[in-house]
C-alpha positions as CSV (number, residue, x, y, z in Angstrom):
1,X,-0.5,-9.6,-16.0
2,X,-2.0,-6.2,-16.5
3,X,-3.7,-6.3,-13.0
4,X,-0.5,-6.9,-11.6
5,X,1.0,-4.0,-13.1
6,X,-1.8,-1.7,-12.0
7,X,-1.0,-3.1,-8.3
8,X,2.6,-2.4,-8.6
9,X,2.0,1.4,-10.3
10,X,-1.3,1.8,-6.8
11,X,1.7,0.5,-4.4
12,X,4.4,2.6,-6.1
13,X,3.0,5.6,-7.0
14,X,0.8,6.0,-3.1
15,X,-1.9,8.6,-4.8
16,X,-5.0,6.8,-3.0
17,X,-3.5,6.5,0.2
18,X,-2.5,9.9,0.5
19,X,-5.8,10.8,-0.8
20,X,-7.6,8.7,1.9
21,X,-5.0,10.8,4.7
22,X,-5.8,14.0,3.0
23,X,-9.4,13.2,3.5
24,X,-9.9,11.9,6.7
25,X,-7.3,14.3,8.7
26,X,-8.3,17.3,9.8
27,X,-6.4,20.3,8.3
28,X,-4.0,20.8,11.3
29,X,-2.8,16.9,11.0
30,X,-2.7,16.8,7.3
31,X,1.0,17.8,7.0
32,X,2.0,15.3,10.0
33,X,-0.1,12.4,7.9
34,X,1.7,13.0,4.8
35,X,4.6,12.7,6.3
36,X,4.2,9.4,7.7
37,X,2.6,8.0,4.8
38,X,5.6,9.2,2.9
39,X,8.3,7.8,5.6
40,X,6.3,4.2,5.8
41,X,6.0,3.6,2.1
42,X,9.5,4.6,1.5
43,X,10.8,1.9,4.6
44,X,8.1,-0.5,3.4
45,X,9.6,-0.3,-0.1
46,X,13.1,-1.0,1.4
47,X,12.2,-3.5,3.9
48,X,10.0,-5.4,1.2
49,X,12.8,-5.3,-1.3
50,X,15.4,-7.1,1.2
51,X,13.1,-9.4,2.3
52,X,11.7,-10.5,-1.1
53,X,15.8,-10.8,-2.0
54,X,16.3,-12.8,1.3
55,X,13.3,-15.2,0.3
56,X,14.8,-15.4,-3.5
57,X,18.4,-16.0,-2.2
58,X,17.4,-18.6,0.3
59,X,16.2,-21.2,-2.2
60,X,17.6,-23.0,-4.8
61,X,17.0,-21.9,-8.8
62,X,13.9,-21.1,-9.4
63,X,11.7,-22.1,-6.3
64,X,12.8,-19.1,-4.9
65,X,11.3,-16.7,-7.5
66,X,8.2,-18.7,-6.7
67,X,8.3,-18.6,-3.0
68,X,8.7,-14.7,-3.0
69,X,6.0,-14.7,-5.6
70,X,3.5,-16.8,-3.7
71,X,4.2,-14.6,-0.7
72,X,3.5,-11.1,-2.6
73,X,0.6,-12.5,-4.1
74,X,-0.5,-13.3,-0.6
75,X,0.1,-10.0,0.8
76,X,-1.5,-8.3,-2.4
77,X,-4.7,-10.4,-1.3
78,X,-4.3,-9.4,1.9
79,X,-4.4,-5.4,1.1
80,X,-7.4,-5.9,-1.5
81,X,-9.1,-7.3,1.4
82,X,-8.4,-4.5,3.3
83,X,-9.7,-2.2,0.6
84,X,-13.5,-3.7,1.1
85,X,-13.5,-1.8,4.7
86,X,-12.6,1.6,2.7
87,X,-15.6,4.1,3.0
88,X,-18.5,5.0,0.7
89,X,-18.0,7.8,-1.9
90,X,-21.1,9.1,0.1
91,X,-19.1,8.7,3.5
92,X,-16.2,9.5,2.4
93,X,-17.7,13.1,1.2
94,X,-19.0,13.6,4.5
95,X,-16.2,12.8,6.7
96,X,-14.2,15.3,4.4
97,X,-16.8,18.2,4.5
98,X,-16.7,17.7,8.7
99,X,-13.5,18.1,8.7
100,X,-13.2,20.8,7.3
C-alpha cells in the first residue's frame, strides 16, 4: 500500500519529470518544456479521472472498482517500465553540463 502511495504522490506532485525537462532542454526551451509538462499532466489528470469514473460506472458493484484498478495497475507497470530507459546519473550530468 505504501508503494502505491509513493506512485500516486511521483504522478501528482510531477517533480522528476520536470527535473528530467529541466535537464535535458537547453535553456532557451526550458520555459516552453515546462509548460507542456504542466498542460499534459493537468489534461492527463482530467482525462484519467473521467475515464477511470467511466470504467467504475460501466460495471456492476464492485467489479468496476476492480476493473479500473487492474487497469491503473497496468498503466503504473507500464510507466515503471519506461523508467528503466531513464539516463545514468553519470549521463544525465553530462547531458545537463552540454547544455548548458
Amino acid at each position: 500500500a505504501g508503494c502505491m502511495v509513493g506512485v500516486g504522490l511521483v504522478t501528482i506532485i510531477g517533480a522528476p519529470l520536470r527535473y528530467i525537462v529541466l535537464t535535458e532542454a537547453k535553456p532557451y526551451e526550458r520555459g516552453a518544456g515546462q509548460a507542456i509538462v504542466n498542460m499534459l499532466s493537468s489534461a492527463g489528470q482530467l482525462i484519467g479521472g473521467a475515464l477511470i469514473g467511466g470504467i467504475i460506472a460501466s460495471f456492476s458493484g464492485i467489479l468496476g472498482y476492480q476493473v479500473s484498478l487492474f487497469l491503473a495497475t497496468i498503466v503504473a507497470i507500464i510507466a515503471f517500465a519506461a523508467t528503466l530507459k531513464l539516463k545514468s546519473r553519470d549521463e544525465q550530468i553530462a547531458t545537463m553540463k552540454a547544455n548548458q
